[in-house]
VOPANU-816757 format. One record per residue: residue in one letter; x, z negated, y of N, C-alpha, C, CB in turn; chain. Coordinates in steps of 0.02 Angstrom, whole numbers. Atoms other than C-alpha are relative to their C-alpha. Last residue first. Glycine has a CB too. Layout:
VOPANU-816757
R   residu     n.c1     n.c3     n.c2    ca.c1    ca.c3    ca.c2     c.c1     c.c3     c.c2    cb.c1    cb.c3    cb.c2   chaine
R        a        X        Z        Y        X        Z        Y        X        Z        Y        X        Z        Y        A
...
This chain:
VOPANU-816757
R   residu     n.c1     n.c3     n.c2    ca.c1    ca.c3    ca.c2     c.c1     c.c3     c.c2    cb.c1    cb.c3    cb.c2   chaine
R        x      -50      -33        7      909      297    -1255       34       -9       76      -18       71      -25        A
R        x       -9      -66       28      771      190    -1290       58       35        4      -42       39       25        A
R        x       29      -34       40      713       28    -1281       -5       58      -26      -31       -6       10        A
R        x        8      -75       -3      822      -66    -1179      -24       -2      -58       59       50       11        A
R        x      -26      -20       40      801     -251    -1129       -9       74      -18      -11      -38      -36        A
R        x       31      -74       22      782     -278     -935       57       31      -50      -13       57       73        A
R        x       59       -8       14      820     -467     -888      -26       61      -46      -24        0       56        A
R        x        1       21       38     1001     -446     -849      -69      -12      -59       27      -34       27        A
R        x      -27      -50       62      959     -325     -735       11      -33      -66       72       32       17        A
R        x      -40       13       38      885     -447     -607       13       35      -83      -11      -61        4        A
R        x       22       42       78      787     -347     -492       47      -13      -46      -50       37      -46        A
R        x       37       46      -25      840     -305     -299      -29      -38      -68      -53       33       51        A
R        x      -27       38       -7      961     -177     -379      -14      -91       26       27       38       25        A
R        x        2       19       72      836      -51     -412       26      -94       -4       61       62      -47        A
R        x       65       20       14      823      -48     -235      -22      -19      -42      -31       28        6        A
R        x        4       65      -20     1014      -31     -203      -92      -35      -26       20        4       92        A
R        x      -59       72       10     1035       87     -313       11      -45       38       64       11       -6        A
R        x       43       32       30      864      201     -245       45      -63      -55      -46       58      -35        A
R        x       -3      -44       60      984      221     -100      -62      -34      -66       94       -2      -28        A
R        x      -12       52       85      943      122       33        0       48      -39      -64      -60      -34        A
R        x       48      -16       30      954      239      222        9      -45      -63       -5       72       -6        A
R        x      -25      -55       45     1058      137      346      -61       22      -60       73      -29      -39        A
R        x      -38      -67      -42     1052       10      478       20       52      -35       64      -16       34        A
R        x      -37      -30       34      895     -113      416       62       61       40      -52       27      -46        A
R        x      -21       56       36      782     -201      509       50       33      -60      -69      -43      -30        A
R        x      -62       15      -21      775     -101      656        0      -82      -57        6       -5      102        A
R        x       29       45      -17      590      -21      651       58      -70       40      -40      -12      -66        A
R        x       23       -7      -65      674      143      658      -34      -80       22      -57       66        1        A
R        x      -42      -24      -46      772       83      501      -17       25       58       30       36      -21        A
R        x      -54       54        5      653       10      404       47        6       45       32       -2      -62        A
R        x       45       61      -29      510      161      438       65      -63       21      -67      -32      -74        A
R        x       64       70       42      656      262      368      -25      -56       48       43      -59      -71        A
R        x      -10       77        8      759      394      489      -52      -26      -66      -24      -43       81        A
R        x      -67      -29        2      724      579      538       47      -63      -18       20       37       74        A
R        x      -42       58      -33      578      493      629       62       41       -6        2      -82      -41        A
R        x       25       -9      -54      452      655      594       59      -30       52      -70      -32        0        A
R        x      -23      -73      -26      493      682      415       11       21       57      -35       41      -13        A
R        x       63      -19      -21      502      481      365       26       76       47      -41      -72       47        A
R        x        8      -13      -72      654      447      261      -43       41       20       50       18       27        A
R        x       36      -57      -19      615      365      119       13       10       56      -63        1       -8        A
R        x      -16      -62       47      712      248       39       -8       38       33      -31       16      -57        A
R        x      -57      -10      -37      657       66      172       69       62      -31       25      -79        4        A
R        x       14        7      -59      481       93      205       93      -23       11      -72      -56       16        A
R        x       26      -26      -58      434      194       88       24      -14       52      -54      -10        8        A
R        x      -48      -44        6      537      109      -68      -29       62       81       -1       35      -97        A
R        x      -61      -11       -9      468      -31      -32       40       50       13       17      -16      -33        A
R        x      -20       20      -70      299        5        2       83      -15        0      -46      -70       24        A
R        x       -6      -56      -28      302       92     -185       -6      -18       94      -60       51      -38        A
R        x      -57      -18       -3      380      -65     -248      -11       85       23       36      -21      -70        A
R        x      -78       38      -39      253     -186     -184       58       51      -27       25     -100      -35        A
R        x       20        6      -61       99      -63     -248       62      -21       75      -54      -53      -16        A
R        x       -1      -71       -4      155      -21     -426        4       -3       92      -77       42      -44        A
R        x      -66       -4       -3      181     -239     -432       14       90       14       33      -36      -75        A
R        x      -12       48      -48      -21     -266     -379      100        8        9      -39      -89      -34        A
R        x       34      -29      -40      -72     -131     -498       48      -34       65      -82      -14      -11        A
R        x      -45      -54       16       36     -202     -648      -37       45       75      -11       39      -96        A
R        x      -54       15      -44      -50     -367     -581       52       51      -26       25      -79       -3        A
R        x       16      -17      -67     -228     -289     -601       77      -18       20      -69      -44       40        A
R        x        5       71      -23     -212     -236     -778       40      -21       66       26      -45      -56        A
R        x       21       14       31     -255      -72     -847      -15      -88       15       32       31      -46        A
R        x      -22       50       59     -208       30     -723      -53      -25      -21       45      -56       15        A
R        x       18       61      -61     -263      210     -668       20      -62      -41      -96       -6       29        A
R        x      -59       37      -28     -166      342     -768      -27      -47       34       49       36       42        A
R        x       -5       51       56     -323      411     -864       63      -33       -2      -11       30      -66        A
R        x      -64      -12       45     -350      538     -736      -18      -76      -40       92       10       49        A
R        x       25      -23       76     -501      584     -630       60       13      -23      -53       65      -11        A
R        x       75      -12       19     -436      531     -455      -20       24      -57      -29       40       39        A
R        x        5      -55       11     -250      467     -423      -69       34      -28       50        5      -33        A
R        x       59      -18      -70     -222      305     -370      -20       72      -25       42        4       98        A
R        x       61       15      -32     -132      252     -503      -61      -11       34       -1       -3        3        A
R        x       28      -23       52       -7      393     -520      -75      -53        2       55       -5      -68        A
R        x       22       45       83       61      325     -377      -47       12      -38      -18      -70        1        A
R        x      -62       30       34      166      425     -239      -26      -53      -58       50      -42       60        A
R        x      -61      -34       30       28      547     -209       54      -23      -47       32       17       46        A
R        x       50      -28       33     -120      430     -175       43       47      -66      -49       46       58        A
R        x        7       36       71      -15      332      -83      -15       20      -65      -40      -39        4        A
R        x      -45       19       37       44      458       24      -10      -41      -65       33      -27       37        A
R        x      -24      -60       36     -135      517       58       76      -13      -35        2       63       55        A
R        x       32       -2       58     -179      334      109        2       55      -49      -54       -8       14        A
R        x      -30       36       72      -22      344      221      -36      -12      -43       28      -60        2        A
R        x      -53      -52       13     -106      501      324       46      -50      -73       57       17       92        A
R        x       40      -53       53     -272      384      335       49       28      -22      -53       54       24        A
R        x        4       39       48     -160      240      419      -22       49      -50      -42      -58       12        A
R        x      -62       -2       39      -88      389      520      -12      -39      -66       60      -31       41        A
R        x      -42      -71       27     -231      470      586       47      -25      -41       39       49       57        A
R        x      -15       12       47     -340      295      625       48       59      -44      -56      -19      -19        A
R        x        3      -53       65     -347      302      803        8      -31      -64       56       57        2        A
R        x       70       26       50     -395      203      975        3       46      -50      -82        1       36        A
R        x      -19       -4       66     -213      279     1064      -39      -33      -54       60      -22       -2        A
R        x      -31      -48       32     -300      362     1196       54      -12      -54       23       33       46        A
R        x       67      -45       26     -432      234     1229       48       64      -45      -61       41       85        A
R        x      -18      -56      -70     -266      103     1278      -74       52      -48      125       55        7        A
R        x      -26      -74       31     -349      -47     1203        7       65       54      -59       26      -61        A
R        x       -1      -56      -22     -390     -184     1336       39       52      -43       20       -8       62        A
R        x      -60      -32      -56     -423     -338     1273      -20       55       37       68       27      -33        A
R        x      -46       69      -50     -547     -387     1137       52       50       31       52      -80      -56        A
R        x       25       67       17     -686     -266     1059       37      -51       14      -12       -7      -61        A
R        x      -45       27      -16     -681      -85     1101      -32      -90      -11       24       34       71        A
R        x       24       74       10     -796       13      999       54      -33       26      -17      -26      -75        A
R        x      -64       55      -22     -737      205      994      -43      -76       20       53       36       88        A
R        x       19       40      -51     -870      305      910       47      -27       28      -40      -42      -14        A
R        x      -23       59       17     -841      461      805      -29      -50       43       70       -2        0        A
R        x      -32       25      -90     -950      600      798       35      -49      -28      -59      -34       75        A
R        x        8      -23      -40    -1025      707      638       32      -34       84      -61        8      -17        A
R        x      -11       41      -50     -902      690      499      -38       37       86       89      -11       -4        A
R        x      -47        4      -82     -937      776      367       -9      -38       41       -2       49       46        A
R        x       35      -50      -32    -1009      689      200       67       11       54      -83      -25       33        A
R        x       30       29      -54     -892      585      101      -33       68       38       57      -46       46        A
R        x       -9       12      -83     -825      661      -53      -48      -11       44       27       51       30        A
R        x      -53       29      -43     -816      597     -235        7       23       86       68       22      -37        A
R        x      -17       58       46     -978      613     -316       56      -35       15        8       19      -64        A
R        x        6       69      -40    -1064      698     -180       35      -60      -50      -91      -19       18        A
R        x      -68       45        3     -970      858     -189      -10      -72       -6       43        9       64        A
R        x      -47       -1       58    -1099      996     -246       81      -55        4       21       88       -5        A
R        x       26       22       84    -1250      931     -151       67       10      -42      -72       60      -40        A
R        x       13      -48       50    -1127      915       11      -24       -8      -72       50       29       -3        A
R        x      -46      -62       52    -1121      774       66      -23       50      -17       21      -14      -64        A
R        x       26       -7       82    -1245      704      209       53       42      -55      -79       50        1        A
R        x       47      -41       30    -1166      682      378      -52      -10      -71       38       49       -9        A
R        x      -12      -53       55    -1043      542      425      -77       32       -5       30      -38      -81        A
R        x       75      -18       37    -1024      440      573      -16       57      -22      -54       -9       38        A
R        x       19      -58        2     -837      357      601      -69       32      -23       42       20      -28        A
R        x       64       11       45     -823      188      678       -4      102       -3      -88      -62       52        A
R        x       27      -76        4     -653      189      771      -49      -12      -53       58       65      -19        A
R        x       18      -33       77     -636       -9      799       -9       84       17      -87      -38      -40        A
R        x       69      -50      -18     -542      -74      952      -15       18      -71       14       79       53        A
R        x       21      -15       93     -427     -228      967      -50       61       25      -56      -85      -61        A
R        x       53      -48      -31     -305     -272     1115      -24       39      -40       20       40       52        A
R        x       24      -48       40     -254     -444     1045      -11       65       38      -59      -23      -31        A
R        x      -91      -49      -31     -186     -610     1121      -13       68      -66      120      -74      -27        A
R        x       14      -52      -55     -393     -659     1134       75       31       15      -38      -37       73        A
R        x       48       25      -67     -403     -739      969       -1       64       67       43      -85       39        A
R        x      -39      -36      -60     -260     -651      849      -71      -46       90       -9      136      -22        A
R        x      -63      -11       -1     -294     -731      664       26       -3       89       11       73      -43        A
R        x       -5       58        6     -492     -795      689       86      -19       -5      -45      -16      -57        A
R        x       -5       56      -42     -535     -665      797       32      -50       -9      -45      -20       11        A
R        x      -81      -39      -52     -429     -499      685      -21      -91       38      -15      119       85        A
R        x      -78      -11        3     -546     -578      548       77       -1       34       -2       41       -8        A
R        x      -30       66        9     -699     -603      617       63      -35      -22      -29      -18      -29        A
R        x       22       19      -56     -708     -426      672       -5      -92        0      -69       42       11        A
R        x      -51      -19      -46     -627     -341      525       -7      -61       60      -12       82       28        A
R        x      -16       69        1     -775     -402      400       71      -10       45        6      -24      -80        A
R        x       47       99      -41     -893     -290      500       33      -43      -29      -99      -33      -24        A
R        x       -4       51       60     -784     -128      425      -29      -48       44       78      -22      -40        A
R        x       67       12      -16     -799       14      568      -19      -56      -44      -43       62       -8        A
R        x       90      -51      -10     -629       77      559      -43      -65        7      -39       63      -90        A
R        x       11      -21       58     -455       -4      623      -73       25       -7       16      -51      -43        A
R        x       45      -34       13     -349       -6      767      -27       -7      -56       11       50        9        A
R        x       29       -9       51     -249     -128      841      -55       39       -5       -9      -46      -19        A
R        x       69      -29        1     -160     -131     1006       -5        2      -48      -21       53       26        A
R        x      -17      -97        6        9     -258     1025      -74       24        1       47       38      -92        A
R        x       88      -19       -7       37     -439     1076       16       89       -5      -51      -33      101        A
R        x       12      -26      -78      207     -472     1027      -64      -11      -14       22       81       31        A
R        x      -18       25      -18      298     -564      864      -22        6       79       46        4      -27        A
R        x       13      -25      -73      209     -502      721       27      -41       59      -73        5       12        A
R        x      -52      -36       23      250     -562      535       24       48       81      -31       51      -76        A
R        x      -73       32       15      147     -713      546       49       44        5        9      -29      -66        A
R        x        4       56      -36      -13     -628      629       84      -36      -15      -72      -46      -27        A
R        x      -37      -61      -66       -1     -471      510       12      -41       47      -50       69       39        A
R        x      -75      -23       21       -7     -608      357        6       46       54       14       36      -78        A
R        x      -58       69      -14     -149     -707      431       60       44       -9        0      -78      -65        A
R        x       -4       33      -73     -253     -535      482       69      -29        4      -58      -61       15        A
R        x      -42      -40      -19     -227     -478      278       19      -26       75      -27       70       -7        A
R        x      -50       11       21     -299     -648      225       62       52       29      -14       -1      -66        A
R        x      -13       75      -29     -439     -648      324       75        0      -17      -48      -69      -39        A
R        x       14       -7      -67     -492     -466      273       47      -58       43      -80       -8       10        A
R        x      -48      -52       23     -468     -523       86       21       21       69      -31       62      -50        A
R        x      -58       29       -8     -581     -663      127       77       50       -5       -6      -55      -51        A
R        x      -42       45      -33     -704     -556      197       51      -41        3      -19      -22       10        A
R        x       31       38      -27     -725     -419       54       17      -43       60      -14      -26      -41        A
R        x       17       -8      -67     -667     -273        5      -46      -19       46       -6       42        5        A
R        x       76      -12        5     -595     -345     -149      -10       26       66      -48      -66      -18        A
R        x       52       55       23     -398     -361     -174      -66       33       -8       -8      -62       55        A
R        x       50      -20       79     -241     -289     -179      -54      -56       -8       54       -4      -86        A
R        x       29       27       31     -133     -328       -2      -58       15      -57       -8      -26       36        A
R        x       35      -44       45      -26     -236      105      -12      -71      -36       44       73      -40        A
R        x       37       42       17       74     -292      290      -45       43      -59      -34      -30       63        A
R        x      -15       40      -18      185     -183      395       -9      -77      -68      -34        8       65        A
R        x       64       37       43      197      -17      317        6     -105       -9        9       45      -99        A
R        x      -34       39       44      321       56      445      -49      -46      -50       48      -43       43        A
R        x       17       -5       70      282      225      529       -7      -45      -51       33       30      -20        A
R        x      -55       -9       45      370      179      687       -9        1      -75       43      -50       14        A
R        x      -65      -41      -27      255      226      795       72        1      -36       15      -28       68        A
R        x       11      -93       -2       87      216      711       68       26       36      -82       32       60        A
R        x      -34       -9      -94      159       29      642      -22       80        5      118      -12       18        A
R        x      -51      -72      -11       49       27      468       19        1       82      -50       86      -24        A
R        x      -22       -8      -73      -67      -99      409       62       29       17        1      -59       31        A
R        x      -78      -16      -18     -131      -92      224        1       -8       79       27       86      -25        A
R        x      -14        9      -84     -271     -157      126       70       13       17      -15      -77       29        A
R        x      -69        8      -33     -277      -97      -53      -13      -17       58       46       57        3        A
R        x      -37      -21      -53     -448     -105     -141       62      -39       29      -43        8       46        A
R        x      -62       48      -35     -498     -138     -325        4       40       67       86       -2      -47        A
R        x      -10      -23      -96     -664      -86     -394       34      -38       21      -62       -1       57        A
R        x       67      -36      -32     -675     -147     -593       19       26       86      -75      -67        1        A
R        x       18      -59       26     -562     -267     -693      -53       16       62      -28       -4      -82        A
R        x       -4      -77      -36     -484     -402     -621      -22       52       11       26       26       -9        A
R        x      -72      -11       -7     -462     -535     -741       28       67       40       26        0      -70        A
R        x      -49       52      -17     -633     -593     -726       70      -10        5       -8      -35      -31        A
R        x       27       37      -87     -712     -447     -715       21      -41       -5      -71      -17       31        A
R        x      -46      -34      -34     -628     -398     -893      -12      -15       82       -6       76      -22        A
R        x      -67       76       -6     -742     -546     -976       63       39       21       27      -53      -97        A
R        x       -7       68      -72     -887     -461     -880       54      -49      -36      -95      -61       22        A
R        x       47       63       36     -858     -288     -952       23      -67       29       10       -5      -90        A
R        x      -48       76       39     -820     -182     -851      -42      -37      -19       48      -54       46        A
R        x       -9       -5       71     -934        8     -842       45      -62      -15       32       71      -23        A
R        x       75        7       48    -1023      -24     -666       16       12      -72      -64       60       20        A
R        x       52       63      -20     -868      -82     -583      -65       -7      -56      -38       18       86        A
R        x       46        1      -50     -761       76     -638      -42      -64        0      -40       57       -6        A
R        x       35      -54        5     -616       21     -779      -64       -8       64      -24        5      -80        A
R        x       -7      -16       73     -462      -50     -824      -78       37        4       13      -77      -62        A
R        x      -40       24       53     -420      -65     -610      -20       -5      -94        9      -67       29        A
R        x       29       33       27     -503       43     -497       59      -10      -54      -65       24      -13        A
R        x      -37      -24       70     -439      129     -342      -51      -44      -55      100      -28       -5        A
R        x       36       25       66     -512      121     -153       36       17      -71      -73       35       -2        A
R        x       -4      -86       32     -393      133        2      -38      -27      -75      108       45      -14        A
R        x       12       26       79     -420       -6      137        2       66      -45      -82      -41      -12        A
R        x       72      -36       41     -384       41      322       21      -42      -62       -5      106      -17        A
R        x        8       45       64     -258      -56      484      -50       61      -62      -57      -91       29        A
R        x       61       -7       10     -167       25      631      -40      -27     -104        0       89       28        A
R        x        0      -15       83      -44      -50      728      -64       42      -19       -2      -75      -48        A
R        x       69      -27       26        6       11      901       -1      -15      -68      -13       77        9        A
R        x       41      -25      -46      146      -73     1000      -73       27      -10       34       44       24        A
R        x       35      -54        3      242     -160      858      -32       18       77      -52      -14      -56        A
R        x       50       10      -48      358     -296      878      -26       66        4       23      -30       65        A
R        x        6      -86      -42      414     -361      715      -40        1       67      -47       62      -53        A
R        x      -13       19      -97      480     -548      711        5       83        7       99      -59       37        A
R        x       34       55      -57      460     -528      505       32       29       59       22      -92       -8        A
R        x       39      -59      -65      496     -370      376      -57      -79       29      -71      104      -53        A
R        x      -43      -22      -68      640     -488      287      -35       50       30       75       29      -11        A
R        x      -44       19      -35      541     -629      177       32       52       56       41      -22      -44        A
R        x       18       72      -19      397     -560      121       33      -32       25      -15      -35      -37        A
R        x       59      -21      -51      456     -390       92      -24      -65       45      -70       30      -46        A
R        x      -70      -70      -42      623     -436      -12      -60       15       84       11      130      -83        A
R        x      -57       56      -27      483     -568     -112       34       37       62       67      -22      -64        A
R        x       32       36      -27      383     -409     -150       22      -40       59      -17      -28      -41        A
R        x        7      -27      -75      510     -289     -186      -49      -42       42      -26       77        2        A
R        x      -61       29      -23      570     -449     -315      -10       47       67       74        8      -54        A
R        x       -3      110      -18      411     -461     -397       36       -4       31       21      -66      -53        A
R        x       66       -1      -33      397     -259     -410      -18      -89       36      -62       29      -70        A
R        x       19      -24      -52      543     -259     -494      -34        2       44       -3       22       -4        A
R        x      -53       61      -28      526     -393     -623        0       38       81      101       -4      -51        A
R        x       13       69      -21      351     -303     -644       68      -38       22      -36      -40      -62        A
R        x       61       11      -57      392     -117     -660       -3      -67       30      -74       12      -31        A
R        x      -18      -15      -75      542     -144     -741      -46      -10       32       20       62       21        A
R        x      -26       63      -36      442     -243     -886       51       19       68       44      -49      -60        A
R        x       41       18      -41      330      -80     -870       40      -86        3      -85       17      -26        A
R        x       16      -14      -63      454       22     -927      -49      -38       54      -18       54       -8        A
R        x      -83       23      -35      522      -95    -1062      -10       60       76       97       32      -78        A
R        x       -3       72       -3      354      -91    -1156       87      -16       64        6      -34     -104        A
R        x       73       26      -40      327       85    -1136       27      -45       29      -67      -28      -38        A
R        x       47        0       13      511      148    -1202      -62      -43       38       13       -7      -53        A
R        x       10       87       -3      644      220    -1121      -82      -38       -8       29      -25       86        A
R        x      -19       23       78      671      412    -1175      -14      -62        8       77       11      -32        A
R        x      -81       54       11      675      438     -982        5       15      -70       -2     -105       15        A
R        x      -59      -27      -24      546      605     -972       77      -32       11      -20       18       54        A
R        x      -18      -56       29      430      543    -1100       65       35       32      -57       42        0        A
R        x      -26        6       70      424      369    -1055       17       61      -24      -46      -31      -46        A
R        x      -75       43       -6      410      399     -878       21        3      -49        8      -70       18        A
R        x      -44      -54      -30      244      523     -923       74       -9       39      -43       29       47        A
R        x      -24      -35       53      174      365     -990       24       54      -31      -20       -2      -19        A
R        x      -37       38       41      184      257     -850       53       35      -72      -57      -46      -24        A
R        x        9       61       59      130      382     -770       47      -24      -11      -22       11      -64        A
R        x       12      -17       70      226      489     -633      -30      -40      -22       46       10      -38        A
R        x       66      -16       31      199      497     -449      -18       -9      -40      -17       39       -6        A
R        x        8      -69      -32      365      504     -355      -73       25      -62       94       59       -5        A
R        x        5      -22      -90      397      323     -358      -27       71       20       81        0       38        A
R        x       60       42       -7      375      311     -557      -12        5       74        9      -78      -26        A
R        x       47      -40       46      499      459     -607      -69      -51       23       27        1      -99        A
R        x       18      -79      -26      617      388     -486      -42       19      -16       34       51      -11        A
R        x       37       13      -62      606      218     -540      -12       56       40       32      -47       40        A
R        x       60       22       15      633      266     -721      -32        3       70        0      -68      -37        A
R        x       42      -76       25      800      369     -657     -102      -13      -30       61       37      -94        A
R        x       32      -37      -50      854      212     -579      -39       60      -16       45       18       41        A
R        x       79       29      -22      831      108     -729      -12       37       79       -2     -107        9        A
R        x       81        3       19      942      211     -799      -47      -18       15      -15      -16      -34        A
R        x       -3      -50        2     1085      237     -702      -72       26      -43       66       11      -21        A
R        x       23       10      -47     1090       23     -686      -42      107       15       71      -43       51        A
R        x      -41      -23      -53     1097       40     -858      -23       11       65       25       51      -17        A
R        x       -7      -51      -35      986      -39     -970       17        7       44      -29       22        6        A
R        x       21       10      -87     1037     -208    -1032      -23       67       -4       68      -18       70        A
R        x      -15      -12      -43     1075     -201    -1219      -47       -9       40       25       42       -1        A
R        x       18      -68      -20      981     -319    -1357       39       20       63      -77        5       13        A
């Protein structure tokens, strides 16, 4: 079977980075299912790796941490329990985000539970090279977490936000208003005036945007958790070293100083072995 062209598999990754289904790729490449989603995955394995290895010995000044909710083949209370075992049901993203240099430090697909918590810490801990300020919300499994990663070389604060009652006509998806916040300082000395969550929240809206997955009453959410887990590693990729951020005038990657130039989506593509990816369509 042919390869698909490097000209092609960029045009898939386009159509998938900037929001589309799976199955709204297929219609607008000609390249079929099965061969869009083996991009997805070689890809997605390799922005991983790419991540894992060369965004180390950062030195941030302000991170800030949140979780973004999605669901994988189907809502919690409708999986069935031999799909709960392979995933199925209420998935969250953890993310950590430099607030100054935009750069999506650290991400992980799990439960929004303690070890998940634990796990994100270790990986911001290895990849970090200063003492910096951390922010994140009001989560109680945060707090054993950041201790057992960062001890006292930390200056940690929680923003705990306290919500209203929803609105009767919204309560199915939105959060009441927001009547006060709190600031909670909890090791070091956080500066008070940069104790925020604006930006982590601002990249949960990106996400939301740039992957069809995430996306609220649609029938694009995945089906299986490590097509979730590879959507995830190649839309931080392409964020942090494609995209140039509106504010920087640069890419996260490149203000951060691991990179000296914008990546075309031909080099990004390029991170997955082509040989691999048989064509299916035109």
């Amino acid at each position: 079977m042919n390869c698909l062209s490097v000209e092609k598999r960029t045009q898939v990754v386009s159509a998938l980075i900037e929001g589309n289904s799976v199955r709204a790729t297929v219609r607008m490449t000609g390249v079929c299912k099965d061969t869009v989603l083996k991009l997805l995955v070689d890809l997605g394995t390799a922005c991983a790796a790419y991540h894992d290895q060369h965004v180390r010995n950062l030195r941030p000044q302000r991170v800030q941490c949140d979780e973004i909710w999605n669901f994988c083949y189907a809502k919690a209370k409708n999986a069935p329990e031999d799909k709960i075992a392979l995933g199925a049901g209420d998935v969250w993203t953890w993310i950590a985000i430099d607030a100054d240099t935009k750069l999506g430090i650290s991400y992980l697909v799990g439960k929004r539970h303690a070890p998940d918590a634990f796990r994100l810490m270790q990986d911001i801990s290895s990849r970090v090279a200063n003492r910096f300020q951390l922010t994140t919300d009001g989560h109680h499994v945060y707090l054993n977490a950041v201790e057992n990663a960062f001890g006292s070389e930390i200056d940690y604060a929680m923003l705990v936000k306290v919500y209203g009652a929803a609105p009767e006509t919204e309560t199915r998806y939105s959060p009441g208003r927001i009547i006060r916040t709190q600031l909670a300082v909890i090791t070091g000395k956080p500066d008070p005036r940069h104790i925020s969550t604006s930006y982590i929240e601002r990249q949960n809206l990106t996400i939301r945007m740039g992957m069809r997955r995430f996306t609220r009453l649609t029938n694009a959410f995945s089906k299986k958790l490590d097509n979730l887990k590879h959507a995830v590693a190649l839309h931080f990729m392409h964020y942090n070293y494609c995209r140039v951020h509106s504010t920087l005038r640069v890419t996260p990657a490149m203000e951060s100083g691991l990179t000296d130039h914008v990546w075309s989506l031909e080099e990004l593509v390029g991170l997955a072995q082509p040989q691999t990816l048989a064509a299916c369509g035109n």
